[in-house]
Structures are given as C-alpha cells and as structure tokens.
Legacy VTK file of the C-alpha trace (Angstrom):
# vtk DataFile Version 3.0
C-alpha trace
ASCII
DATASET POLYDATA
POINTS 303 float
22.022 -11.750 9.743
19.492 -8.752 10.748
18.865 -6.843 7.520
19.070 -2.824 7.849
16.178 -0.897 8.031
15.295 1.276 5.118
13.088 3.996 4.996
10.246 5.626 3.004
12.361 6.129 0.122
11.180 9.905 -0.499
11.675 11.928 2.907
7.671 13.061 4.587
7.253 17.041 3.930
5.799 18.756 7.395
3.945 22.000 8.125
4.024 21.735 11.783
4.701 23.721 15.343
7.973 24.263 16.459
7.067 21.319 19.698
5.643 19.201 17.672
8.658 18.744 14.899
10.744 17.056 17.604
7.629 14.686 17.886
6.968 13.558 14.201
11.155 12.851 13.921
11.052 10.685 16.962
7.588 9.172 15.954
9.629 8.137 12.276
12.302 6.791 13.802
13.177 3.848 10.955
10.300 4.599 8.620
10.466 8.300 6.880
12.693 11.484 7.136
11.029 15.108 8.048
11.700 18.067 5.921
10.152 20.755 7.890
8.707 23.693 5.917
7.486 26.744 8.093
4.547 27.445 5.779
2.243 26.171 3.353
3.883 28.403 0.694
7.215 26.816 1.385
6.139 23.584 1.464
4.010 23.923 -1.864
7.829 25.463 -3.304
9.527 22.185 -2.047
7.034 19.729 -3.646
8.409 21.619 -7.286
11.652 20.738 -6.382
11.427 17.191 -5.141
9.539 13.828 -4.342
8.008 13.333 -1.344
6.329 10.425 0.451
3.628 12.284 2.002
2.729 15.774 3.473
1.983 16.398 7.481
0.322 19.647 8.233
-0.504 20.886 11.626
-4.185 22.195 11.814
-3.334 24.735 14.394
-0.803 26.285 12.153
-2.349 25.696 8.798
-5.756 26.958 9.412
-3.994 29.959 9.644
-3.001 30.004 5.971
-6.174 28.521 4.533
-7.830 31.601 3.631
-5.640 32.297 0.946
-6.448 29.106 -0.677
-2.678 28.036 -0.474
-3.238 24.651 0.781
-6.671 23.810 -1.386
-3.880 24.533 -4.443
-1.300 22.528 -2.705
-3.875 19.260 -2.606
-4.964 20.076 -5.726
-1.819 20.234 -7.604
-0.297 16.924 -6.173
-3.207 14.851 -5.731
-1.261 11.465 -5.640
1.037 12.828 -2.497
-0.860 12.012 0.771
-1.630 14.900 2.959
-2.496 14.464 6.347
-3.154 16.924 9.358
-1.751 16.735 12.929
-4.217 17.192 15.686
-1.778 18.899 17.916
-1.828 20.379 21.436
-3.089 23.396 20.585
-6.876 23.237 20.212
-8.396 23.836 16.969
-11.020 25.666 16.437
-14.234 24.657 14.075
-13.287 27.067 10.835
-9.558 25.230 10.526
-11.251 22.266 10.633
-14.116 22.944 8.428
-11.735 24.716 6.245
-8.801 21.490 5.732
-11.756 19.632 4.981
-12.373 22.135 2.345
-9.323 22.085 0.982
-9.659 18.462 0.327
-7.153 17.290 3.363
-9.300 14.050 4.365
-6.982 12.206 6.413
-6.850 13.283 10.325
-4.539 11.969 13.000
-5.333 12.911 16.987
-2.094 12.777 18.084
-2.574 14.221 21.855
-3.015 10.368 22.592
-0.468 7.917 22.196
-2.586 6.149 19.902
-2.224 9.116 17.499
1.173 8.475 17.028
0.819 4.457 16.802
-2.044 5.515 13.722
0.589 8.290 12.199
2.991 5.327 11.401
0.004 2.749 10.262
-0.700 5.836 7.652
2.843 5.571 6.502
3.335 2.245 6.540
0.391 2.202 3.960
2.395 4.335 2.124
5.362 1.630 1.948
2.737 -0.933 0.761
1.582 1.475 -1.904
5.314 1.863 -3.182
6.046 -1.653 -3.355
2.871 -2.363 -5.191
4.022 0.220 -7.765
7.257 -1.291 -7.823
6.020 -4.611 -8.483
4.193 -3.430 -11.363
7.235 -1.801 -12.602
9.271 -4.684 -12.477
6.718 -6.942 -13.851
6.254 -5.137 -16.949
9.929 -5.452 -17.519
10.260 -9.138 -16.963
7.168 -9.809 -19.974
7.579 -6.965 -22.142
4.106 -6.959 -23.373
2.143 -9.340 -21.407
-1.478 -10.130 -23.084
-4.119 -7.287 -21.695
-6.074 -9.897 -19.682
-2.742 -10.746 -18.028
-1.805 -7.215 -17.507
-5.261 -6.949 -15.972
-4.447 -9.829 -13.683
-1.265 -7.885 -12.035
-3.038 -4.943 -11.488
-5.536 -6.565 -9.535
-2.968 -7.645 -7.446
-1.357 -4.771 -7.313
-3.417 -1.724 -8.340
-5.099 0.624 -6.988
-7.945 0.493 -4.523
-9.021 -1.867 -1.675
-6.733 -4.986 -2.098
-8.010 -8.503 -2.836
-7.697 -11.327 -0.736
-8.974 -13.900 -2.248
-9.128 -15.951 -5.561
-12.933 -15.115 -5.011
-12.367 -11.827 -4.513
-10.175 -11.143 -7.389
-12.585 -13.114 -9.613
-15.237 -10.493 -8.829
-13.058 -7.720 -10.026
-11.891 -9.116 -13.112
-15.871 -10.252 -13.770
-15.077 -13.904 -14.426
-15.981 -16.807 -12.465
-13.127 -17.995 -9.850
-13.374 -21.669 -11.504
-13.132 -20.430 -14.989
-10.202 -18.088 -13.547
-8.581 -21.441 -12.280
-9.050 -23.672 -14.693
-7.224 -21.178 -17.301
-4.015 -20.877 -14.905
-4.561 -24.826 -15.015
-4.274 -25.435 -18.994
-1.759 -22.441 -19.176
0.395 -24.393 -16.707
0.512 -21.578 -14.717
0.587 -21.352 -11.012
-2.311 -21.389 -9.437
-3.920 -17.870 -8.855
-4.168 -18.459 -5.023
-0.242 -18.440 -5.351
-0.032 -15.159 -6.992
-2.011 -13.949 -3.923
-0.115 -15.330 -1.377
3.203 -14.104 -2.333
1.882 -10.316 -3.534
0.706 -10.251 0.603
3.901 -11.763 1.524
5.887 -9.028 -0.730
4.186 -6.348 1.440
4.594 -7.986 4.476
8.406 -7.974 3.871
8.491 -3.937 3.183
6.366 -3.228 6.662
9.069 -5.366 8.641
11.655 -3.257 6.999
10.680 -0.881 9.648
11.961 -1.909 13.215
8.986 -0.329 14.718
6.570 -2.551 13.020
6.581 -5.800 14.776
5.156 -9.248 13.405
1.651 -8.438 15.131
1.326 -5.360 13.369
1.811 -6.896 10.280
-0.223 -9.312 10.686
-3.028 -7.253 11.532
-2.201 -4.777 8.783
-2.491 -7.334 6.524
-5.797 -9.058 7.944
-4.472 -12.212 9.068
-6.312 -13.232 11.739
-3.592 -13.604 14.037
-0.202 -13.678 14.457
0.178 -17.359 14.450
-1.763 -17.589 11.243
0.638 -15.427 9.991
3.653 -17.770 10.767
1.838 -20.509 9.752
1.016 -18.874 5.965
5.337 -18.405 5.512
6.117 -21.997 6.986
3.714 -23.144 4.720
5.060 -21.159 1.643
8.222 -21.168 2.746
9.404 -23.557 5.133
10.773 -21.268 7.688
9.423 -18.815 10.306
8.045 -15.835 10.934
11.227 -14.547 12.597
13.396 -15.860 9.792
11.127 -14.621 6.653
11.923 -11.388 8.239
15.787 -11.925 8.796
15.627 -13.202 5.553
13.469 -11.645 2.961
13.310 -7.707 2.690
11.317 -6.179 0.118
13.878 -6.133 -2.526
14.248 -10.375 -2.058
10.400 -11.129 -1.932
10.303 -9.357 -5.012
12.455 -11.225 -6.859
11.444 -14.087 -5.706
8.152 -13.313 -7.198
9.533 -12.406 -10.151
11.839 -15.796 -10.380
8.826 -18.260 -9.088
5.949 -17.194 -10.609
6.576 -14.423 -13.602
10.027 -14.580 -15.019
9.790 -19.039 -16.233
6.207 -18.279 -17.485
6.790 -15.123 -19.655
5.563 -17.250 -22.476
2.516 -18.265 -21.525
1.805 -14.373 -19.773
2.575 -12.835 -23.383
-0.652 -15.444 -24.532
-2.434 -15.748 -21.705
-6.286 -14.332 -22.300
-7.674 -15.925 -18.647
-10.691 -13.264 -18.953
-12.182 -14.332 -22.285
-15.396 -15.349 -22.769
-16.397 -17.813 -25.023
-19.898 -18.036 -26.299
-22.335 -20.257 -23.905
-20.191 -19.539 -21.092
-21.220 -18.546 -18.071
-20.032 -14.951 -16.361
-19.715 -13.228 -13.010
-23.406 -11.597 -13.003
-23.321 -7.769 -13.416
-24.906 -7.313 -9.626
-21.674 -9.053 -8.170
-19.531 -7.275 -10.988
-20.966 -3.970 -9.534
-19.459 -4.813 -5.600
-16.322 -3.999 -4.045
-14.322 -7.228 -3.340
-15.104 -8.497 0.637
-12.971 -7.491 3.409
-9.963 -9.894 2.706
-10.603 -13.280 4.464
-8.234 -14.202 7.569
-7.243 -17.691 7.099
-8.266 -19.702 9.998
LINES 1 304
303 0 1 2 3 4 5 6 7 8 9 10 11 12 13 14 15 16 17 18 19 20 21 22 23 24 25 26 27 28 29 30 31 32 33 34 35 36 37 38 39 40 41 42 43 44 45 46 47 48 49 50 51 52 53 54 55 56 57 58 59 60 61 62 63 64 65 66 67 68 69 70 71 72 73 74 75 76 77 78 79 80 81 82 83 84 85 86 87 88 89 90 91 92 93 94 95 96 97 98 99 100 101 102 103 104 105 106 107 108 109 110 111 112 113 114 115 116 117 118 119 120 121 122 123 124 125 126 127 128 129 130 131 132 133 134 135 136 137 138 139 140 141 142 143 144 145 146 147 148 149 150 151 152 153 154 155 156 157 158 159 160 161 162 163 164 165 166 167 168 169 170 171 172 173 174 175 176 177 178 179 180 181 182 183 184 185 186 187 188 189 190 191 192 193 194 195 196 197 198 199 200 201 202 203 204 205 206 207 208 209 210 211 212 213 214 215 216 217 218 219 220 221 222 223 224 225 226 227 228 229 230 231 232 233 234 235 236 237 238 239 240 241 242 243 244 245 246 247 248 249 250 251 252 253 254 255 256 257 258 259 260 261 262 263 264 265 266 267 268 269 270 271 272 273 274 275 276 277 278 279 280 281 282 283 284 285 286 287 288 289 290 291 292 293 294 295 296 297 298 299 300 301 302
C-alpha cells in the first residue's frame, strides 16, 4: 500500500508578492505549507511565535525594507532557519541585491524559469534531509544512553553537520584515523561493518525525499550522488532484497529509522557504551594532519 505523503513538518514562512504566493503554494504541493507574512516585520513577529522550516523572501519586495536593517536582524537572530530569496518577475535592481547579500541572505533562487522552481524544492528537500539527520541523532542518543565519545563521534559523522560522507574513506578522514584501523575496531567489537552504517544513514534520507510525491526515484538518486538511477535500485536490492519501487512503498522515514535503530544500534548498545574506535595506541600509525586538514571527497557514486 502507497504510504501518505508528509510534509516539512514546520510550515515555510514567505515574504513574497501578492502573484507570486499562488506560485510558491502550488510549487509545495506535498513538501511544505506557506504562511504568508506581508512584511519583514511580520514575519520576524511570527518566527517568536513558532517553528518554521525555512524563510522565502521576495527581493523585489524585501529590498524595500532593507534599509531599516529589519531583515539583517531577522538572519541574525535565527541563524539556523534557512532564508532564501525569490527572484521574481519584477526586476531587481543592484542595491536589493547588494543589500540581501548584506544582510547575510546567501541562498538565491531565479524562479522566472521553470528550473527555478525545480531548484526551490531541491532547497527544501535539503531541508527534509537535515531534519531526519537531526532526528536520527535524537533517537540514537536515546537507544545508548551514553554511548562512549568516540562512538558519539562516529554518529555525528554520519549525521552531523556539514558536507556528508560517503565513504568509509571519507569518514575515516574526518574522524583522523586510518579507514583499516576504523575497520578492524568495528571487526573485534563485533560490530557491523562501518560501510553498513553508511549505507543505511543514505538510505534513511532517501526514504524522507520520496515522502514527497514530487520527488521521483531519479531525483533521489541524483540528490544523493548515486550515479544513476539503476545504481540506486541496485544499492536497496542489495541491502534489502526488494526494489526501488517497493523500498519506497515500503519504507518511509519513520520505518528506515527504526530499522536502523533495530539492525545496527539498538542489539549493540553494549559494545557502543565501550566502543573507543578512534584511540590511538602508541606506535600506531594516524591519518596525517595534511589529509586531517581536507574536506571529505565528493561522495563516490557506486559504479
């Protein structure tokens, strides 16, 4: 049976025109709910009141309220809510733009194209992978209590913050270990192997973009840098045993979670409440400091 769609769970705040309101609610169709605020003033009011997924300001009609400083205060104030402005139909001129920039708003969507519209959802979509990463966490940290700090480490890697690892090599480089040494500890802790942990963390985010019917399975495949869709169906039927299709049928975000939680945390809590996989023991060799210092590669797409 089709699972319902479910939505950014904290509705998307808007400072927009009057034309193009209609256009953001169709646009979110399945992914978020607009509350539309007629100025920045109102909107910075709102965000006292409640949670919100994100912010969409229109740079026609915002510029016109950036003198006052109103929207640097806004950005300031709630610097973990995205903002992100609306290149409308009305041209903008160089001071609104100059002056959004300013104000710290760094994310800009052209949506006189099509293609605006398609990149308006990606944006929010990233948001959905950002709330299931938290939740994760969350849920994690209930399942062990107090897992060891290396351990804790481990999960945030996986789901922290940041550019996302894709890799066991990857995620060796930001916890400044070796990937052998990294595997060999999962190994004598009778652990799973890290590559596992990986898998299913992309899988769990996979599941919460195909919670939105407007995602298909090539978006999230491409979201999530698999290197096609195929590749993609091939990663679940080899997890999983089933397809593409069915994984989404089957598993919303909710289900992938706990089936993280009940294949690879909850049966191992032991082991995660003594597990130090990022100790060094004298003689031992480390991840040198140059490699330490990188950002992780652009994930890998299997072949």
């Amino acid at each position: 049976m089709s699972m319902p769609p479910r939505p950014l769970t904290a509705p998307v705040l808007t400072v927009l025109e009057p034309e193009e309101r209609l256009r953001v609610d169709a646009a979110g169709a399945g992914l978020y709910r607009a509350i539309h605020r007629d100025s920045v003033a109102d909107a910075h009011e709102e965000l006292k009141r409640r949670r919100v997924s994100a912010m969409l300001v229109s740079v026609a009609r915002c510029g016109r309220e950036l003198g006052d400083r109103r929207m640097a205060t806004l950005v300031r104030e709630f610097p973990t809510i995205p903002t992100v402005a609306l290149l409308g139909t009305t041209p903008p001129t160089a001071e609104s733009l100059l002056q959004l920039g300013n104000a710290g708003v760094t994310q800009l969507v052209d949506v006189r194209l099509p293609s605006g519209w398609n990149r308006l959802r990606q944006l929010l979509g990233g948001e959905l992978v950002g709330e299931v990463d938290r939740q994760a966490l969350t849920a994690i940290r209930a399942a062990l209590g107090e897992p060891t700090l290396d351990g804790w480490r481990f999960f945030e890697a996986l789901f922290g913050r940041g550019e996302r690892v894709g890799t066991v090599r990857d995620l060796s480089l930001r916890l400044g270990v070796l990937p052998s040494t990294l595997m060999s500890r999962f190994f004598r802790a009778r652990l799973p192997a890290p590559k596992r942990y990986l898998a299913y963390a992309r899988l769990l985010r996979a599941a919460r973009l195909l919670e939105d019917p407007g995602h298909s399975l090539a978006d999230v495949a491409n979201a999530l840098d698999y290197s096609s869709p195929q590749s993609f169906g091939r990663h679940i039927q080899t997890l999983f045993g089933i397809s593409a299709g069915e994984f989404r049928r089957t598993h919303d975000a909710a289900r992938m979670l706990e089936r993280f939680l009940d294949e690879l945390v909850r049966p191992h809590a032991s082991a995660w409440r003594t597990l130090q996989p990022l100790v060094v023991r004298p003689g031992m060799r480390t991840v040198p400091p140059s490699l330490q210092d990188r950002r992780p590669a652009r994930v890998r797409r299997p072949s």
